[in-house]
C-alpha positions in Angstrom: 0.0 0.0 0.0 2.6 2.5 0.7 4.4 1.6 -2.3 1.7 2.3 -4.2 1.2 5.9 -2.6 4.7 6.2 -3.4 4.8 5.2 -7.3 1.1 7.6 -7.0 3.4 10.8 -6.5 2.9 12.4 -10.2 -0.7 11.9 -9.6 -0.7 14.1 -6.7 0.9 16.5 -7.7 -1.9 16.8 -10.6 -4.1 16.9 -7.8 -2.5 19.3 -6.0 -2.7 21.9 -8.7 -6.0 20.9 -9.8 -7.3 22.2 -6.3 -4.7 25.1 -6.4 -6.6 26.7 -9.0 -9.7 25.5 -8.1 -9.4 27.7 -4.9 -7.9 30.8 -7.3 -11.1 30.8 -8.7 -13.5 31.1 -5.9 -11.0 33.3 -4.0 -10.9 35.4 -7.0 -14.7 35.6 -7.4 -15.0 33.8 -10.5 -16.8 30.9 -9.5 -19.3 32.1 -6.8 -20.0 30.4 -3.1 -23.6 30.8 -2.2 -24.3 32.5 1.3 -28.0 31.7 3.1 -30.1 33.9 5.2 -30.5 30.5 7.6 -26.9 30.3 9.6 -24.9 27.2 8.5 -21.8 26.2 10.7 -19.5 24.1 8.3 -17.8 21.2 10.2 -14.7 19.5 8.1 -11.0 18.9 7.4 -8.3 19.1 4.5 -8.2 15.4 4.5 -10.5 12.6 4.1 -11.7 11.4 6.7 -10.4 10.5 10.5 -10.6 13.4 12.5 -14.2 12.6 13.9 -16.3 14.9 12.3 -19.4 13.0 13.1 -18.6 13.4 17.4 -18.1 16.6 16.4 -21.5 17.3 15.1 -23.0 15.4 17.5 -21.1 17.6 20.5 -22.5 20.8 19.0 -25.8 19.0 19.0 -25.9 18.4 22.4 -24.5 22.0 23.5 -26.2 24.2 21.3 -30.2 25.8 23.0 -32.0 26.1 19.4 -33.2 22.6 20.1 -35.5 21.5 17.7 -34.6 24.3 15.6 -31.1 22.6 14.3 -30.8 20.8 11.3 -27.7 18.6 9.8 -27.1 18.4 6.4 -24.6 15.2 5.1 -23.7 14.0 1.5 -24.7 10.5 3.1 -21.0 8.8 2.1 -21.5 5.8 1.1 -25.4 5.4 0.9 -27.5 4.1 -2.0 -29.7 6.5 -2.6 -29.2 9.3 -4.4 -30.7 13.2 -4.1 -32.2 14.3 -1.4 -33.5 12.5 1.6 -35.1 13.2 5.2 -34.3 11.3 7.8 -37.2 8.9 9.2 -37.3 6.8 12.4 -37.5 3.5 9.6 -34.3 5.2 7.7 -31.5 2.7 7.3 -27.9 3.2 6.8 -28.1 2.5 2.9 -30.6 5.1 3.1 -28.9 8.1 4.9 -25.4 6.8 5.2 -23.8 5.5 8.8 -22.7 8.2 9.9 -26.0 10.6 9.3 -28.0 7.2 10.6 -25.7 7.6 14.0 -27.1 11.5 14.4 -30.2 11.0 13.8 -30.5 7.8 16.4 -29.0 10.0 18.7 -30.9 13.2 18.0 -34.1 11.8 16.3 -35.6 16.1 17.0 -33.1 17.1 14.9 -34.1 17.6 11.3 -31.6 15.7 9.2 -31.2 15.5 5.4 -28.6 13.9 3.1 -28.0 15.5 0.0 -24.5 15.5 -2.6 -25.8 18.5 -3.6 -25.4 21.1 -1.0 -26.9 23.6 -2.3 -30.2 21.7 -3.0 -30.3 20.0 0.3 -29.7 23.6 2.3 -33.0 25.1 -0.1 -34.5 22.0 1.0 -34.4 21.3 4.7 -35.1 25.5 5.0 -38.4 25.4 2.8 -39.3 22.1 4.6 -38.4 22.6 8.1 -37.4 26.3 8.4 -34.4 25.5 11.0 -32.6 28.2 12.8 -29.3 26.9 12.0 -27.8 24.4 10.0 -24.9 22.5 10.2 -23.1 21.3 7.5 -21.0 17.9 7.9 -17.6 17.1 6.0 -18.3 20.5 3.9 -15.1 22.6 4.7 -13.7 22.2 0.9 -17.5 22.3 -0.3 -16.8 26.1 -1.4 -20.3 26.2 -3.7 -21.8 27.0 -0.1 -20.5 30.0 1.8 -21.2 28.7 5.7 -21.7 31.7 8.6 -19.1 29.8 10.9 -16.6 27.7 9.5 -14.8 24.5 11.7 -11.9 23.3 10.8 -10.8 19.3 12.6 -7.2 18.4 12.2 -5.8 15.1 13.8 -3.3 15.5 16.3 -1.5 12.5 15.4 -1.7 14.0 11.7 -1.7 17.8 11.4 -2.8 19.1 7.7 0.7 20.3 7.7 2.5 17.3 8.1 0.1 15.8 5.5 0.5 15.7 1.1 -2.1 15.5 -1.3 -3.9 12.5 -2.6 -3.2 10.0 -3.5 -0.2 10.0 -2.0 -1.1 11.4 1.0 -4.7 12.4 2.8 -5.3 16.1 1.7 -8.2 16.9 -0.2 -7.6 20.1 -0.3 -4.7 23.0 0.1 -3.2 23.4 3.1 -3.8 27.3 3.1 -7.1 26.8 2.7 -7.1 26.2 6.6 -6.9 30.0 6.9 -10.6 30.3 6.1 -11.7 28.6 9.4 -13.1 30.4 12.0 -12.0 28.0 14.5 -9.4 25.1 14.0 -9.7 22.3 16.1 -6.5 19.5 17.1 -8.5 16.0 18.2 -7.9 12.8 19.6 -5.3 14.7 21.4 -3.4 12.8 24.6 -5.8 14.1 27.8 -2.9 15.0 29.3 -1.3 17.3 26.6 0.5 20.1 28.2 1.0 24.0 27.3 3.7 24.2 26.0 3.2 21.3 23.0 -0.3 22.9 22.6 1.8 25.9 21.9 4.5 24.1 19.6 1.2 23.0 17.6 -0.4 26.1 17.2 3.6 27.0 15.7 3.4 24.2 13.5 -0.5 25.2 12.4 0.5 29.1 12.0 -3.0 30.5 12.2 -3.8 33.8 11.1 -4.5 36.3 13.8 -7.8 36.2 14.3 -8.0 32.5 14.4 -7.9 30.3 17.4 -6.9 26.7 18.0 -8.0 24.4 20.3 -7.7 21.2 21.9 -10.1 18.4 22.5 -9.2 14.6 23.2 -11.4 11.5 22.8 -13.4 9.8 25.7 -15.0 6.0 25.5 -17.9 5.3 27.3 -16.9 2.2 29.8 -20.8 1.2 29.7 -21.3 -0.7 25.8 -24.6 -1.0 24.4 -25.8 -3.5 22.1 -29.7 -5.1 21.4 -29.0 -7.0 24.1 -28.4 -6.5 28.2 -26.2 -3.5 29.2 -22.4 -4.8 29.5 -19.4 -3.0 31.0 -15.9 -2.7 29.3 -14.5 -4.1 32.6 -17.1 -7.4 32.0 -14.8 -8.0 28.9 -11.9 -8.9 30.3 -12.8 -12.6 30.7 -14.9 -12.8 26.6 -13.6 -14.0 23.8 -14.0 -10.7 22.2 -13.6 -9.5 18.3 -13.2 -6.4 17.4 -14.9 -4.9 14.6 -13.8 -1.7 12.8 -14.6 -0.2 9.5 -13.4 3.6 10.4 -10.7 5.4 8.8 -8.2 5.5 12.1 -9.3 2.8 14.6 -6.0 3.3 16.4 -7.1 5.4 19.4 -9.8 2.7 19.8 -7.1 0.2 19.7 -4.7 1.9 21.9 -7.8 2.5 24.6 -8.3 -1.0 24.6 -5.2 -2.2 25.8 -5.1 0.1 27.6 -8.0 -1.1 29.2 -6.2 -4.5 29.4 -9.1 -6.0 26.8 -8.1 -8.6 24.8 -9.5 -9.0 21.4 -9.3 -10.3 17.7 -9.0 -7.4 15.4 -10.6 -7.8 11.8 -10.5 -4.3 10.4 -11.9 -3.2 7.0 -12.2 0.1 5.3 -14.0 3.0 6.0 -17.3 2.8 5.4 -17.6 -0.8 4.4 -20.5 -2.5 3.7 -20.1 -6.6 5.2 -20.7 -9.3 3.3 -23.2 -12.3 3.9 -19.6 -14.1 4.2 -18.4 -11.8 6.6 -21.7 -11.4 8.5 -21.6 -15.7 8.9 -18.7 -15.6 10.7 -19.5 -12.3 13.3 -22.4 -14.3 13.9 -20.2 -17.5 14.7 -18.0 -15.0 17.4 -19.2 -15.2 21.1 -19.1 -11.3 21.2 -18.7 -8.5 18.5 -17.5 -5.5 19.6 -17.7 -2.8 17.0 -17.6 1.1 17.0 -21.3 3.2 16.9 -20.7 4.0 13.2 -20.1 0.4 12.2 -23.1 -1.0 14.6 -25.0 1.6 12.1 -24.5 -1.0 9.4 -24.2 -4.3 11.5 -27.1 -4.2 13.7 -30.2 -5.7 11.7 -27.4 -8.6 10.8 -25.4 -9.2 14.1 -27.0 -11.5 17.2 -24.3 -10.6 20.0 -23.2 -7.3 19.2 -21.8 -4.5 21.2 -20.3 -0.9 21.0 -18.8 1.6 22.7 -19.4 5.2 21.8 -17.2 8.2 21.9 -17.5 12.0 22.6 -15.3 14.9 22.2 -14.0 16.9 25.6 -12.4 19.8 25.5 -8.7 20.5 27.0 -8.2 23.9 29.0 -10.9 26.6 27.6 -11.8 25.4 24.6 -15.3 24.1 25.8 -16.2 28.4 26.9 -14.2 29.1 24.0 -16.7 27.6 20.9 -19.3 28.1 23.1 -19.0 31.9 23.1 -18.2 31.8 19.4 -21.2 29.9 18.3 -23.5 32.2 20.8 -22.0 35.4 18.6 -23.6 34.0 15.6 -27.2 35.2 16.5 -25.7 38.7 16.9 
């Protein structure tokens, strides 16, 4: 695989250009982003996928006081459907997508809508369920759409600038694109990451002046939940346990395991994957699946003993007071 990446250099260096000019022209004013009178908060990142967008959304969800007046727009990666769709309480994840599927489980008040075209979906969800703000998942190179609040996620195990452009590397997009954000966000950072390598970061990142950075790191809920009876991570420790992961960086999952002192088979696939009757056959063999929320998503109409264990965002220092006040500033 990395060989292949390697002998994919040229390539990226087509792409890189490609999306060079691409953002000439919308910085430029040649091709226009479209602004809305409805606020839209953009959520997203300059590579594709890993930084936990979806806990992200899902954090502002459960902070923000409009309540049933938020709505979440998502291209639905991955689904089968095309154009635009509403969430439903039957919706499935070859409906909506996994990830929009997750939200809406969680937040079933929230108005949520799938749509490739962004553009369409915002007109959409605002003549059909007049939110009072929107937000807008895995949209920060989406520049057809100009958002209110933009939120920009960067891995700390994989800053943007540490990164290179597909296919070689991650990047999607230019790494001084990054100075659009409003905000830029460093997850799955360590819980104990000190001051001063928060401040060597924000050197490495180099925001503008009127950008902040912030910190968050990930935390696992001890207490899984399945179809079954409630089962703590601690009651693992004497399963036969296999771990299921179709995410694009199950290594803090990993790492928190062992840590945990969890011992488990690892069969990991790629994001988004959709299991096969093969595959299924032999979960269903296993004495215990454990999985993460996004892959349960896709697993549980299929899967007799399954598990997972969810995970939220927490802020490090401020940063919690910090977005907080940022967001509030938006009904100004």
């Amino acid at each position: 695989m990395q060989l292949l990446r390697i002998l994919a250099f040229p390539f990226s260096l087509i792409y890189a250009l490609v999306v060079y000019f691409r953002n000439v022209l919308y910085d430029s004013g040649i091709l226009q982003s479209t602004e809305f009178k409805t606020p839209i908060v953009s959520v997203g990142n300059l590579s594709t996928g890993g930084t936990g967008k979806t806990p992200m959304i899902e954090w502002l969800l459960r902070h923000l006081s409009a309540g049933s007046g938020l709505a979440v727009l998502s291209r639905g990666y991955k689904r089968k459907t095309k154009g635009f769709v509403l969430a439903q309480p039957i919706s499935t994840a070859e409906e909506i997508g996994d990830e929009p599927l997750q939200i809406y489980t969680k937040f079933p008040e929230v108005s949520l809508a799938v749509d490739e075209d962004r553009i369409r979906g915002i007109k959409q969800l605002v003549a059909s369920k007049q939110p009072n703000l929107i937000l807008l998942d895995d949209a920060y190179q989406h520049r057809k759409v100009k958002p209110l609040f933009s939120i920009l996620l960067t891995s700390y195990g994989k800053l943007y600038t540490k990164d290179w452009y597909l296919p070689t590397g991650n990047l999607r997009d230019n790494k001084r694109s990054s100075k659009r954000a409003d905000l830029i966000i460093v997850t799955k950072c360590p819980p104990d990451l000190d001051n001063e390598s928060q401040r060597r970061i924000i050197g490495e990142l180099n925001p503008g002046k009127d950008q902040k950075v912030l910190f968050c790191t990930l935390e696992y809920d001890i207490n899984l939940k399945g179809k079954k009876e409630g089962l703590s991570l601690s009651g693992l420790q004497n399963k036969e346990v296999t771990l299921v992961t179709g995410i694009a960086n199950p290594k803090p999952l990993i790492d928190f395991l062992r840590s945990a002192e969890i011992t488990f088979d690892h069969r990991q696939y790629r994001d988004h994957h959709y299991f096969t009757e093969k595959e299924i056959d032999f979960f269903n063999s296993k004495p215990l699946i454990l999985t993460t929320e996004k892959d349960y998503m896709r697993l549980k109409d299929s899967v007799d003993n399954l598990y997972f264990i969810s995970v939220r965002h927490r802020f490090l220092g401020e940063g919690e007071v910090i977005l907080l006040k940022s967001l509030e500033k938006l009904g100004d």
